[in-house]
DRENLOMAR-577910 format. One record per residue: x, y, z of N, C-alpha, C in turn; residue in three letters. Coordinates in pm, whole numbers, plus 50000, padded with zeros to 5 digits. Each point is the difference from the previous one (the first is absolute). Last residue first. Layout:
BEGIN
XYZXYZXYZALA ...
//
This chain:
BEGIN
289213688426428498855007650000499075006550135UNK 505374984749953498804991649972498675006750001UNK 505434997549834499105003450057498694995050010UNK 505344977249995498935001749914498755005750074UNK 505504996650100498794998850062498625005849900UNK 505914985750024498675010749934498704991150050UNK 505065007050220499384989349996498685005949919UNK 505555001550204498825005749920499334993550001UNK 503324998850393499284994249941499075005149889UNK 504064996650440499125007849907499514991549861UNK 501264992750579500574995349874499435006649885UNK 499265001450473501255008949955500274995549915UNK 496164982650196501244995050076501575004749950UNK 496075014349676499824990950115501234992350053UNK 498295040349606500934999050061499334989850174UNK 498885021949422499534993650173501114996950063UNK 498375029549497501204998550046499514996750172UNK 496784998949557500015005250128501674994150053UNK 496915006349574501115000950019500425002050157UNK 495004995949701501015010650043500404990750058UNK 496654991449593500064994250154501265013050030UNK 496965008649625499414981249961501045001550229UNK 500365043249710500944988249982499634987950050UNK 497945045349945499654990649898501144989750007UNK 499965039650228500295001349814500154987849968UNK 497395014750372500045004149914500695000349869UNK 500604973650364499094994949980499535010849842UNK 503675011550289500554985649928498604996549916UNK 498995033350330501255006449847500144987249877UNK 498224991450437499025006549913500725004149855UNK 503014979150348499034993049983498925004249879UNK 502665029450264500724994949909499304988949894UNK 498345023650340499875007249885500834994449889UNK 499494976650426499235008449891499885003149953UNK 503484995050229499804986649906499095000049947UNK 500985038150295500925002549853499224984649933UNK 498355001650419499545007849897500415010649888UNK 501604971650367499004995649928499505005249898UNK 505135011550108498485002250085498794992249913UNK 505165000649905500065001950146498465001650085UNK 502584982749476498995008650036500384996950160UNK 502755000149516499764997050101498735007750107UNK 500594984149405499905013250092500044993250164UNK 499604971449615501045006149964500415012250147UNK 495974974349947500275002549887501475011649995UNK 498734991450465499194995149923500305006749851UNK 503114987550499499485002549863498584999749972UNK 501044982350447501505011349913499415011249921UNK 497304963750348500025006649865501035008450004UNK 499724955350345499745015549965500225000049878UNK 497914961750334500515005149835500135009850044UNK 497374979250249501655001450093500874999849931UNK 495274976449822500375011350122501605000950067UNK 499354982049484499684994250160500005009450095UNK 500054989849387500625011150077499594994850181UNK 499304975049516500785003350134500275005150157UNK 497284998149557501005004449942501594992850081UNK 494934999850105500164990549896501804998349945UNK 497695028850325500204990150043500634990249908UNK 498975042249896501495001050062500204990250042UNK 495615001149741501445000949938501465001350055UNK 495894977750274500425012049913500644999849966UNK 498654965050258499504997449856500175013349950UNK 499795006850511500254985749909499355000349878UNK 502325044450255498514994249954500394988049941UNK 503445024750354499694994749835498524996849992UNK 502765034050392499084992249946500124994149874UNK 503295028850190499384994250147498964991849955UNK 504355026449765499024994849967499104992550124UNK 503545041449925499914990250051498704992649988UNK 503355033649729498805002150075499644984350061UNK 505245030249920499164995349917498234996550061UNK 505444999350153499535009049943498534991349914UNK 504154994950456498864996049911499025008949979UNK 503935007950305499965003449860498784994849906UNK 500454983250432499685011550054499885012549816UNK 499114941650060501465009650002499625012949991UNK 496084961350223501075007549828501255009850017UNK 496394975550255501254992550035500695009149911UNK 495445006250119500354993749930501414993549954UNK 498475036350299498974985450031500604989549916UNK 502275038249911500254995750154499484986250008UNK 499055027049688500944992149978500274992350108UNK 496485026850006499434984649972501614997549929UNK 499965037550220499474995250081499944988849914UNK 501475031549796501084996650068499694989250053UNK 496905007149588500885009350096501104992050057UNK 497394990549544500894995850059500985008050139UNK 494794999449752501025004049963501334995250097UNK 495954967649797500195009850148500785007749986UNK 496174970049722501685005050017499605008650093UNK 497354954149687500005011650159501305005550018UNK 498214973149491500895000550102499525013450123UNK 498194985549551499324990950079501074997450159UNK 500135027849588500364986549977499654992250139UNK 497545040749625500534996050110500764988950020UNK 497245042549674500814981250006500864998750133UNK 495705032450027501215001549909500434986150022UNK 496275015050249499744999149848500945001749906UNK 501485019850428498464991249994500135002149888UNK 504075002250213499855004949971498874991749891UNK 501644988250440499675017849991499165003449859UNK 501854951750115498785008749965499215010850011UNK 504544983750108499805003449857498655001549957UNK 501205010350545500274988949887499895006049856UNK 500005013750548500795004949861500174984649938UNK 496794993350298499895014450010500585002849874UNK 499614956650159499325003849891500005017949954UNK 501954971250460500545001049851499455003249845UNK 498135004250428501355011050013500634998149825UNK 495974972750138499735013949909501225007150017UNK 501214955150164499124998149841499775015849956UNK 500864994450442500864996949891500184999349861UNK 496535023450368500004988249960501144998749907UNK 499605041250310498974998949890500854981349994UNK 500005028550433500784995349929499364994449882UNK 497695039850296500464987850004501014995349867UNK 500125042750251499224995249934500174985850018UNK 500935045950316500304991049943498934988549930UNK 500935056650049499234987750029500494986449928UNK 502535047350221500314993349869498274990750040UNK 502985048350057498674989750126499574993649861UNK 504875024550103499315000449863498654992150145UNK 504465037250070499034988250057499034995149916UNK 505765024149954498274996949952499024992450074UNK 505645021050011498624996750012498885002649947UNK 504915006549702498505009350116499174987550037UNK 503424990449701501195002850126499055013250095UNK 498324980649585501275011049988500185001550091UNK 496504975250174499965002049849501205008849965UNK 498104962050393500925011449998500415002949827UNK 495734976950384500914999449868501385011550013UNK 495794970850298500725009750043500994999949847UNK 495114980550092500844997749954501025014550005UNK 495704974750193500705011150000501004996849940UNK 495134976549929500994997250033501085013050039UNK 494624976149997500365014449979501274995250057UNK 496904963349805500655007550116500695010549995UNK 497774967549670499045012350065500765006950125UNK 501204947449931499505012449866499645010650026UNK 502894972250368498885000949925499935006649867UNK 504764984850217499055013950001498604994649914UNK 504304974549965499464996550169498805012350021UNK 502975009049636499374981149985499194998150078UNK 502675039350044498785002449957499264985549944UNK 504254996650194498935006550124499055001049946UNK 503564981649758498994989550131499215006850025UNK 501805025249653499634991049967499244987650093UNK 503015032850097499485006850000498594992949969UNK 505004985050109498785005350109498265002649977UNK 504254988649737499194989049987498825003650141UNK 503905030349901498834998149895498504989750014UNK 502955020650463500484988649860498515005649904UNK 499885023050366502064994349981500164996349903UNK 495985025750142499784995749932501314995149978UNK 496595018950459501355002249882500194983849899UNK 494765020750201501304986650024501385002949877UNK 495425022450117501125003550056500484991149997UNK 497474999749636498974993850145501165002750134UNK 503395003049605498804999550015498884996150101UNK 504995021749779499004994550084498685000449991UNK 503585018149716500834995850111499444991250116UNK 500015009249486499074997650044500984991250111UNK 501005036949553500694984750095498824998450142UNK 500025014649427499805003450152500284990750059UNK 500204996249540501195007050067499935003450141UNK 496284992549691500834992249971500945010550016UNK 495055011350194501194999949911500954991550024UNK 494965017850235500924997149996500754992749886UNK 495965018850182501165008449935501354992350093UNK 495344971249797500185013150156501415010249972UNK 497454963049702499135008150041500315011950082UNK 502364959349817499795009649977498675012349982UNK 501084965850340500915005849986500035008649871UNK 497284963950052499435012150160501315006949922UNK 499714974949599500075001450086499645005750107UNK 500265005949508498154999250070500694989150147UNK 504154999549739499015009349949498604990950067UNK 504754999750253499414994849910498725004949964UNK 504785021450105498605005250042499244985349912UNK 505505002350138498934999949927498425005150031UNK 504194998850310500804995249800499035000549917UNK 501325014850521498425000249919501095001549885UNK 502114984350465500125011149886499344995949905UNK 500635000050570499534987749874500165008749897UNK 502625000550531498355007149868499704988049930UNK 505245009750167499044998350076498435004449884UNK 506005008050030498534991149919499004995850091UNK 502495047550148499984984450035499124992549869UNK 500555043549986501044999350112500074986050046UNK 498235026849527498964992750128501184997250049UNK 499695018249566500265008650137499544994550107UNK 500074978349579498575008650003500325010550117UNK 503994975549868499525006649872498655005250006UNK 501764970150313500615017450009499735011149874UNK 497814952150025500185012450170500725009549953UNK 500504968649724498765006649994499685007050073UNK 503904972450034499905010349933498895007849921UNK 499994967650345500545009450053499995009549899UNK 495974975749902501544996450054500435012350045UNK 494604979249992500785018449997501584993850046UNK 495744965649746500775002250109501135018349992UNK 495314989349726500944997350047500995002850070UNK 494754997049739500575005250098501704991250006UNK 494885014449787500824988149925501605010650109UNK 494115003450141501235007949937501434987650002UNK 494544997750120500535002449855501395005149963UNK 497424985150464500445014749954499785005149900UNK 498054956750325500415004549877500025010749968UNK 498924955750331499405016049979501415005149846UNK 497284946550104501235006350044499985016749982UNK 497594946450019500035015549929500595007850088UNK 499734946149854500315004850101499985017549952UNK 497374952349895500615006249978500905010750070UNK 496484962050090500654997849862500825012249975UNK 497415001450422499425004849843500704993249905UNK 500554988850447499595005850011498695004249869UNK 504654977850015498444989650068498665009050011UNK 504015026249899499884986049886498624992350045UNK 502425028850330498565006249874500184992149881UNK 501944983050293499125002850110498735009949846UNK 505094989749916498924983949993498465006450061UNK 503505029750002499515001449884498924986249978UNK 502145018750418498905007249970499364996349887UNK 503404969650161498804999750082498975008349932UNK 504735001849833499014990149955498554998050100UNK 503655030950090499145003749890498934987349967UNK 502484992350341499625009850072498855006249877UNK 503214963449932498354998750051499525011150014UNK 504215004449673499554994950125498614999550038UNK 503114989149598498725008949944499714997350178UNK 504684976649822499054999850050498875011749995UNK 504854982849774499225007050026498624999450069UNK 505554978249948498485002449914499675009350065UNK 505344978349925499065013949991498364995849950UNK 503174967450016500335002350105499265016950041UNK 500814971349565500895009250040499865004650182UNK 497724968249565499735009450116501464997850050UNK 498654999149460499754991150100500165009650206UNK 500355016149509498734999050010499944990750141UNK 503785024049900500264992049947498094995449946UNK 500605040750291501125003749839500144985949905UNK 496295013650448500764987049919500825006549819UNK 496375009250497500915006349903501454991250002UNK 494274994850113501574998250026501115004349938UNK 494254996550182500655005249901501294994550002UNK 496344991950295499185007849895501354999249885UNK 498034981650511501074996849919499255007549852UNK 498005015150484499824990349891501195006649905UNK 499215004050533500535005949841499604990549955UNK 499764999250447500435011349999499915002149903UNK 498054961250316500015002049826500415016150031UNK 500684961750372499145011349969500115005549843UNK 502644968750314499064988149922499015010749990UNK 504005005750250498834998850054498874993949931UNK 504115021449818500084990350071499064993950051UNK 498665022949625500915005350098500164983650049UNK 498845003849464499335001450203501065006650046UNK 498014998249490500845004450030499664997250183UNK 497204979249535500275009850138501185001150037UNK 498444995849457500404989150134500225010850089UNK 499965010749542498464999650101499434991050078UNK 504464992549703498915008449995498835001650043UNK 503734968849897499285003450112499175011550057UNK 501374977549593499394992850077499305009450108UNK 505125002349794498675002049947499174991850048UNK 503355014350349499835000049845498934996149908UNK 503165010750534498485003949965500094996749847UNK 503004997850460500014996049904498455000549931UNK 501815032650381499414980449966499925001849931UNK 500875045850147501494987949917499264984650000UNK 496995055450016501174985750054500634993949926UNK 497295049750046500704999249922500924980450076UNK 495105030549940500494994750102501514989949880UNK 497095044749842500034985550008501174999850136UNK 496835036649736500715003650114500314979950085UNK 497345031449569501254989150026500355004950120UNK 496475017849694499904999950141500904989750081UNK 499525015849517500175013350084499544996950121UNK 502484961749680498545003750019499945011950115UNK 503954976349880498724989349886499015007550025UNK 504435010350198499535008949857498874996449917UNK 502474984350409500454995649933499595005849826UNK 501345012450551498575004049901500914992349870UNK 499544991250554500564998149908499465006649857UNK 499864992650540499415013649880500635001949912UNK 502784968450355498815005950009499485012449894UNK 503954955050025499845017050041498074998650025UNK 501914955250042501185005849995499915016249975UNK 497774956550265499875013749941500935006749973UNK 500704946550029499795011150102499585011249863UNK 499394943349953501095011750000499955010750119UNK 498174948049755499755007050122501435016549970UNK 495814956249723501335009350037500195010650059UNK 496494955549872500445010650054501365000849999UNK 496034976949693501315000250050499925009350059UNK 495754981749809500794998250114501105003150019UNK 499034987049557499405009550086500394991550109UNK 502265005449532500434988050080498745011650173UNK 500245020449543499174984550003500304993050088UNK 502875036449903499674993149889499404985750033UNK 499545027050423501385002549865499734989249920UNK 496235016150383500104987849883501165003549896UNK 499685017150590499075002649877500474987649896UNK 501375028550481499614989949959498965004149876UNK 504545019950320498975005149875499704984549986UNK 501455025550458500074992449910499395001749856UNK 503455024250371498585002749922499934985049960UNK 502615028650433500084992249887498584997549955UNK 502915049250113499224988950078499644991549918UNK 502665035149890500724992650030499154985950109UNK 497395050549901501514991649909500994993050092UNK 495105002050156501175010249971500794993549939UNK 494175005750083501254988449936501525007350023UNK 495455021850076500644991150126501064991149941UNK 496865018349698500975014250034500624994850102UNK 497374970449818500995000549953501155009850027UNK 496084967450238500395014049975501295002649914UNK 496234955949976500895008350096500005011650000UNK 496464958549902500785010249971501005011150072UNK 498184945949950499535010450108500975014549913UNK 498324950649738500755007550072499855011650071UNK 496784952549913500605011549896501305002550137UNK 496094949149867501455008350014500545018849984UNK 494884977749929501505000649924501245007150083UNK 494284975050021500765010150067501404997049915UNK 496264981449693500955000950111500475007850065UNK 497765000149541499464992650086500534994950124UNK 502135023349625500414989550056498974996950061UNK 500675037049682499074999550039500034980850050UNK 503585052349856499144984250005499024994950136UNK 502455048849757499574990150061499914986349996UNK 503315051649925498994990549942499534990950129UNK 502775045549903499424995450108499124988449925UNK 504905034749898498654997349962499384990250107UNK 504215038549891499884990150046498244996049940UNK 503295035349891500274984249963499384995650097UNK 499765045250021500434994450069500894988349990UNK 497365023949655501245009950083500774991550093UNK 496184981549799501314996449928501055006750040UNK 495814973350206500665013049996500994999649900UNK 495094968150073501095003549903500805012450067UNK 495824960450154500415015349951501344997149990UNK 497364960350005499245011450095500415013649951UNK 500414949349746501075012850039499035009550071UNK 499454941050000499625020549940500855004249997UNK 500764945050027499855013850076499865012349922UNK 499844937950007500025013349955499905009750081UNK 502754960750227498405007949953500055010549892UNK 502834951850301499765011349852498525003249988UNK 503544971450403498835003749944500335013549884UNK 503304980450284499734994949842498985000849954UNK 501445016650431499934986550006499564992849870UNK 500655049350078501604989850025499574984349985UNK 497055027349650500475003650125501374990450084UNK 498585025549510500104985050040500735005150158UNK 497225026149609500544997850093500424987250054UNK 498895031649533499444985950043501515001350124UNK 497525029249572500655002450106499674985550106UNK 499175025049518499434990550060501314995050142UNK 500105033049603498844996549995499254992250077UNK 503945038150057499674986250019498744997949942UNK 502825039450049500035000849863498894982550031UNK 501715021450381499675011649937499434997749897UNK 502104972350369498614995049952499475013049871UNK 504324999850204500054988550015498874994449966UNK 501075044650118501084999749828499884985049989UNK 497795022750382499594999849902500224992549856UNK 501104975050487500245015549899499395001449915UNK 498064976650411500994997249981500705010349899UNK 496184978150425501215013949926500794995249926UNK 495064978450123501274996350008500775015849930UNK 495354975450264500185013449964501454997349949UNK 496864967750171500784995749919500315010749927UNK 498214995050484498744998349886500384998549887UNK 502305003850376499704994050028499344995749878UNK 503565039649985499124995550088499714984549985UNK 503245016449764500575014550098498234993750097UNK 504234972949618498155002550093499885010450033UNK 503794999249635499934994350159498525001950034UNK 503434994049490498745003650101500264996050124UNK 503154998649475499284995650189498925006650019UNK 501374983149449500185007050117500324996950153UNK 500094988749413500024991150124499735016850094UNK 498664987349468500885005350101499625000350150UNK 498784987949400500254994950155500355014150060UNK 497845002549478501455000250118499204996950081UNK 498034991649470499574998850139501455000250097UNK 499044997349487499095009150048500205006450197UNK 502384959949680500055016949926499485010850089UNK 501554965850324499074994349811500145017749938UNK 502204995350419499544983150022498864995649842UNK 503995044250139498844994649940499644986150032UNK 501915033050312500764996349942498974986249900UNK 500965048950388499464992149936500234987349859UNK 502785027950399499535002749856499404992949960UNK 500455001650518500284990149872499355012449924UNK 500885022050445499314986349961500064999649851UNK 501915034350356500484986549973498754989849964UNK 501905050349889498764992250041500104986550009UNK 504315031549979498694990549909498904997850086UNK 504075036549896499224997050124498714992249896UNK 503945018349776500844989950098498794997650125UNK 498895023349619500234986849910500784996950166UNK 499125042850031498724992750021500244981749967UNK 503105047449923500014986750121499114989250028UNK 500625012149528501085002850150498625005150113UNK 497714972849568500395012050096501065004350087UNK 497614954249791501325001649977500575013550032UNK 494774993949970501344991750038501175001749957UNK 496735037950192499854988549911500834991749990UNK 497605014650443501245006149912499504989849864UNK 497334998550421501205009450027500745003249903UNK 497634950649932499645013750062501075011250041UNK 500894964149609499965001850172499705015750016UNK 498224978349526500865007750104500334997950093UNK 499004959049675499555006750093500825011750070UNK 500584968949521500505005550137499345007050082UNK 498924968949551500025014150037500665002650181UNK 498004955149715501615001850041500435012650051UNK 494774994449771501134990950051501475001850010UNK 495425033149982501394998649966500974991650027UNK 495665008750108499474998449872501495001749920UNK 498684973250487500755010849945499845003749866UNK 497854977450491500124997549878500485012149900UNK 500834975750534499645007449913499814997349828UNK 500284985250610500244994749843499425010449884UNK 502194989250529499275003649939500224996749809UNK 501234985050640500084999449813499085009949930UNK 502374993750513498885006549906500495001749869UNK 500594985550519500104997949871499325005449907UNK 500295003650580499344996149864500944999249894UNK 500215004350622500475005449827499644990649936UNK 498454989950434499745013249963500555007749872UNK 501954959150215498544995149981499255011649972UNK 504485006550154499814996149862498584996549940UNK 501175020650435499845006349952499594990949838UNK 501644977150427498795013750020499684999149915UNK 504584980249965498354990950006498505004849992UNK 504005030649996499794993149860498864989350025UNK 501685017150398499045009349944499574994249864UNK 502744969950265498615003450090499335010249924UNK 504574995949792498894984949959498765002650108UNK 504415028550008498525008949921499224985149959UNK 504625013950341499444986949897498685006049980UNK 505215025750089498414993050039499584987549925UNK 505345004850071499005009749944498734994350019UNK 503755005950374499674994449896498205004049938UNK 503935032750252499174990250064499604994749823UNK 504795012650166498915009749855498724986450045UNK 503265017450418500134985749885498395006249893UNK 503185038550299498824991950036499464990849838UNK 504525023050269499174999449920499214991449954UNK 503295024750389499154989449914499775005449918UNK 504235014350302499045002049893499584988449990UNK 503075012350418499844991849854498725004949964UNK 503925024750360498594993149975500214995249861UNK 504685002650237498675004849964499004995849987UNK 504404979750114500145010749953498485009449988UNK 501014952550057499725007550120499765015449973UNK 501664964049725498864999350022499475004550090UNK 504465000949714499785007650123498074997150006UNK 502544979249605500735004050109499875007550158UNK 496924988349623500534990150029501254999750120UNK 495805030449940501235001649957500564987250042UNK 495055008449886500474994650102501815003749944UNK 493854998849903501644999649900500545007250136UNK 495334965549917500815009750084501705003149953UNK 494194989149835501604993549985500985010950048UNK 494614975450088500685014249971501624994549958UNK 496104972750142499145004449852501215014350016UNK 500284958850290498865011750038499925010349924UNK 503514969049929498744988550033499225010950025UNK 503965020049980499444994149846499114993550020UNK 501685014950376499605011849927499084997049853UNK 502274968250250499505000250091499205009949924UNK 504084989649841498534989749986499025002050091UNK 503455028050095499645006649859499234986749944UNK 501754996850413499115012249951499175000149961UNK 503424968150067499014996050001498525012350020UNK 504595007649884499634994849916498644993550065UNK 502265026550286499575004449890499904993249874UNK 501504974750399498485010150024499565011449884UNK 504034972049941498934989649968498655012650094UNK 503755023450057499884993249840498624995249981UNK 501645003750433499035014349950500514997849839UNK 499194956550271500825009549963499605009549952UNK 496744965250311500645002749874501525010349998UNK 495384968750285501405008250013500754996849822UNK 496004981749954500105006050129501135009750010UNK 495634975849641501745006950001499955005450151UNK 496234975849792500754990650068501245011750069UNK 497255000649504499695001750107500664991450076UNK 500435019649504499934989950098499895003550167UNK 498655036949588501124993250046499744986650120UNK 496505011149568500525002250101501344994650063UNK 499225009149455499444992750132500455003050118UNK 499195021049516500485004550098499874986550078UNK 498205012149595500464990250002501344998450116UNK 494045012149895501475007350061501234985150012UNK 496385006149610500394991950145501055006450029UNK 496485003649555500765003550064499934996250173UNK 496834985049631501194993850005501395005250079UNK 495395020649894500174984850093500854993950041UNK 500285032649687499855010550137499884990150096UNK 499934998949512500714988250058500355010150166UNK 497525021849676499514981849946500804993650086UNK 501705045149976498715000350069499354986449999UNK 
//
């Protein structure tokens, strides 16, 4: 693609002048004749009379993307940020999974592991693209999430501090500013559902710091789910994409933004020719209510849900995998409120059939609060019509405070958030379908689980000897431990499939 300039038809025309000839020399002067006008003619050496000939038409040469790259570059950013850590050298999760996870460990977020510049303080590089005049910039969540200080450098080497406006994390993506005193360069937004596989893309953005680069490929699938988040539906290309470039635009030919560069799947860590794009189509609604409010609100069931296989199908009596299959009731959810159960299969909703799992989750996302929903079910292989209200999506922070260790009030606690380990957050979570045990989603800084270790995207095995499967075995386990007086409990962890004891001192 870098040397697309450099290709030349290396064909030259046949000489000119030729008169009377031999039906030899007339079929050889053909076939230069054929070759100078972009076809190549096949011909029986022996009988050139014999029949018609076949073309085939010369592989036209490859484009040139320097009139759009000129366009467009003056519109992608940089983006440094700077943090302060109360854990020097500590590894940052990648979003979507914990690290080292099958499959999750092969899809990176492509921007830098941070990397100490003093005890206290990580770098890390990003992209951004303009999207107006006034210094509105897109770029990923997973790229300003943790930042104390966020600093843009535009194409012409200008540098501004910049806000963070709002935050998605479902999405990954996020919306910051600056404040240039200047009209600013931006990009026009496209359509992503208009993109087709095999049409060409560019990706411009900052790989390890070198900004400005572009690279060029084609769409290689469409509705990609890479498992980082219950609303994946990525734009799947081959330009070359790596760390850096993260929350860099994605164009069309045309010099239109279809995607922001988000992810890559990499067995080596380096790129492979497989990324990922988060398409405009989503990114429009979520920047819009970003600018809007700082945040984006979304509708909400409460139910912990997963995909219906074949061999789930036949085992619920269903004639096709098709539905969604209810794995959980989350507690003081809209959902547990209504009759409905773990095992029902939920064939539709707001009349809209339900193919895929990941159906169920867009639609009620996209549903106000307060909206009266239909939900078509099938319970022991009996219809059901349930009339569901949809709620709003409670704040990350309270999903995760729900099943924690501070259930249990005024008892010793360690300062850890758990989730029980369904199908659905293996899924989310990259984990092996056998993984046993409770999934940790929060640490309190400076708690004993913090102190000990322990990191969101821990699971619990063990506690004191005994295996547990629900929050609220570690409770009791926890209390027990506290009652006879043993000072801390024994917790058997398990991260990136490696196991781990580890005693954890209680805390009042």
């Amino acid at each position: 693609m870098n040397d697309s300039n450099q290709i030349r038809n290396p064909v030259r025309p046949a000489a000119p002048g030729l008169r009377s000839v031999s039906s030899r020399s007339l079929l050889a002067g053909a076939v230069a004749l054929a070759l100078a006008t972009g076809g190549l003619v096949y011909a029986h050496a022996n009988a050139p009379d014999a029949g018609p000939v076949t073309t085939q038409a010369q592989t036209p040469a490859m484009p040139s993307f320097a009139d759009v790259a000129e366009r467009v570059t003056p519109a992608v950013v940089n983006v440094m940020v700077s943090t302060e850590t109360p854990h020097p050298g500590r590894m940052h999760a990648i979003p979507g999974g914990p690290d080292g996870a099958p499959p999750a460990e092969l899809f990176r977020h492509h921007f830098p592991q941070p990397g100490s510049s003093n005890p206290q303080q990580t770098h890390g590089v990003g992209s951004g693209f303009l999207v107006d005049a006034d210094g509105y910039i897109v770029t990923n969540n997973h790229v300003v999430a943790e930042a104390d200080e966020v600093t843009v450098t535009l194409h012409d080497g200008a540098k501004f501090r910049a806000r963070v406006v709002g935050r998605d994390e479902k999405t990954d993506l996020a919306l910051i500013k600056i404040d240039a005193g200047r009209p600013l360069p931006y990009v026009e937004l496209g359509s992503s559902a208009k993109a087709r596989v095999g049409d060409w893309v560019l990706a411009v953005g900052n790989p390890f710091g070198l900004g400005g680069s572009v690279n060029a490929g084609i769409v290689s699938a469409q509705g990609r789910d890479i498992h980082s988040g219950p609303y994946d539906d990525y734009i799947q290309i081959d330009a070359p994409i790596n760390t850096g470039n993260s929350g860099g635009p994605l164009f069309d030919a045309q010099g239109r933004v279809i995607g922001v560069n988000t992810a890559i799947y990499s067995p080596t860590g380096g790129n492979v020719g497989i990324g990922f794009a988060i398409p405009v189509d989503s990114v429009r609604t979520v920047v819009a209510a970003l600018r809007t409010g700082g945040q984006v609100e979304r509708g909400w069931l409460g139910v912990q849900i997963q995909a219906v296989t074949d061999e789930l199908a036949a085992a619920l009596g269903l004639k096709e995998a098709t539905g969604v299959l209810v794995a959980g009731i989350v507690p003081n959810g809209p959902a547990a409120h209504l009759d409905i159960k773990p095992g029902d299969v939920i064939l539709s909703a707001g009349g809209q059939t339900l193919k895929d799992y990941r159906d169920l989750p867009k639609l009620v996302a996209a549903i106000k609060a307060g909206t009266r929903l239909t939900l078509n079910i099938l319970r022991n292989g009996e219809p059901r019509t349930i009339e569901a209200t949809v709620g709003a999506m409670p704040d990350e922070r309270k999903l995760a405070e729900q099943p924690s260790d501070k259930a249990a009030t005024g008892g010793p606690r360690l300062g850890i958030y758990l989730a029980p380990l369904t199908p659905q957050l293996r899924r989310d979570q990259g984990l092996d379908a056998d993984s046993t045990g409770v999934f940790v989603i929060k640490v309190e800084p400076n708690s004993p689980a913090d102190r000990a270790g322990i990191e969101p995207g821990t699971l619990i095995s063990m506690v004191s000897g005994q295996a547990v499967t629900t929050p609220e075995q570690i409770i009791a386990a926890v209390r027990k431990a506290a009652q006879d007086k043993q000072g801390s409990v024994l917790l058997r962890i398990e991260k990136g499939g490696n196991p781990l004891f580890v005693a954890v001192p209680f805390a009042a």
